[in-house]
C-alpha positions in Angstrom: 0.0 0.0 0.0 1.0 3.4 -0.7 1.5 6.2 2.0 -1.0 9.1 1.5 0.6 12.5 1.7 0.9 15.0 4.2 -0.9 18.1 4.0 2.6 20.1 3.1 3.4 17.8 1.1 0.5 17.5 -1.2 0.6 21.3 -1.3 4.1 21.3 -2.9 3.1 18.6 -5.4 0.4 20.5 -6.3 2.8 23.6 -7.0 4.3 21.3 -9.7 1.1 20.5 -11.5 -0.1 22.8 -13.9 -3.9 22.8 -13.7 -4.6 20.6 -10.9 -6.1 21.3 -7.6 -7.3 19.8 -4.5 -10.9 18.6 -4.8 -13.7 20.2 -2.6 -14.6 18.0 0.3 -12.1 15.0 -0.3 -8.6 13.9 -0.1 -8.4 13.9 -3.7 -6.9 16.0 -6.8 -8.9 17.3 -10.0 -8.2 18.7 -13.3 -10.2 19.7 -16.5 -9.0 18.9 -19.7 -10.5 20.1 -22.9 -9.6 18.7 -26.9 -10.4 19.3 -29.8 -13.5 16.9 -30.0 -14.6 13.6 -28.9 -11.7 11.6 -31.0 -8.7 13.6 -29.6 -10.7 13.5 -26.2 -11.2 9.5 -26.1 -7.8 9.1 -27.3 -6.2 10.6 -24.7 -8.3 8.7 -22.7 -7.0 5.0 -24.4 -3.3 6.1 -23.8 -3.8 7.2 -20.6 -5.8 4.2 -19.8 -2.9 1.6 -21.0 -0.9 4.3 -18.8 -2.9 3.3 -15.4 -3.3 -0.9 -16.6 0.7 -0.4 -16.1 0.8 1.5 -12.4 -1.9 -0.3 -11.7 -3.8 3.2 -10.5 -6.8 4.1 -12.4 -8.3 7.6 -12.6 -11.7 8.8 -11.8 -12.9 10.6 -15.0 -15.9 11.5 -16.8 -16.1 12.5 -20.9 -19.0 14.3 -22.5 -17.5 15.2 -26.3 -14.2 17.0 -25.6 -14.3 17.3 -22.2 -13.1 14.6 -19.4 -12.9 15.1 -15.8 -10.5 13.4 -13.4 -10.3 12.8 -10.2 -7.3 11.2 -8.8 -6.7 10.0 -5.0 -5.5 6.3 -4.3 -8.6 4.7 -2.2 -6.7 2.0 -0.6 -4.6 4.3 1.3 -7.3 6.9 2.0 -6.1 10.2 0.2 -3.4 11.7 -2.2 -0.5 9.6 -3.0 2.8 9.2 -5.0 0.8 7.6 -7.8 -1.6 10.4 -7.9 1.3 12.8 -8.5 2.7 10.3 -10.8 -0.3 9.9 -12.7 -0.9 13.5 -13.0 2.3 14.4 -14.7 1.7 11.7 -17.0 -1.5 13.0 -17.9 -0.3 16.3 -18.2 2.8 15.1 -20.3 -0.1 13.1 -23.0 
């Protein structure tokens, strides 16, 4: 199991993700990204799924047309972890 973050330290991974932020009312992070259209949009989505199969962290996300959603925190260990960093920078990198 991974260790969930401490408050200071979530706040100074947060400084190094462009567009994220912590999520309202949970120990979680969230960010919204908008494509082109639904193609680019669920393409993204396939690599970054094939992405999570490998860590073996899956997002939270939701995708109407260009838009999808995530949410990322790592249940098992109750809040924001290393993957969710991780994961982040990946998705910003894609």
């Amino acid at each position: 199991m991974t260790t969930k973050l401490s408050t200071k330290k979530r706040q100074e991974a947060l400084k190094t993700l462009r567009g994220w932020k912590k999520t309202k009312g949970r120990n979680a992070i969230e960010k919204n990204f908008i494509f082109k259209d639904f193609k680019t949009a669920f393409s993204w989505m396939t690599k970054i799924a094939f992405i999570a199969e490998k860590m073996d962290h899956h997002p939270e996300w939701f995708n109407v047309y260009n838009k999808v959603e995530v949410k990322l925190s790592t249940h098992d260990s109750g809040g924001i972890t290393e993957l969710d960093v991780t994961m982040a920078k990946e998705m910003n990198k894609s």
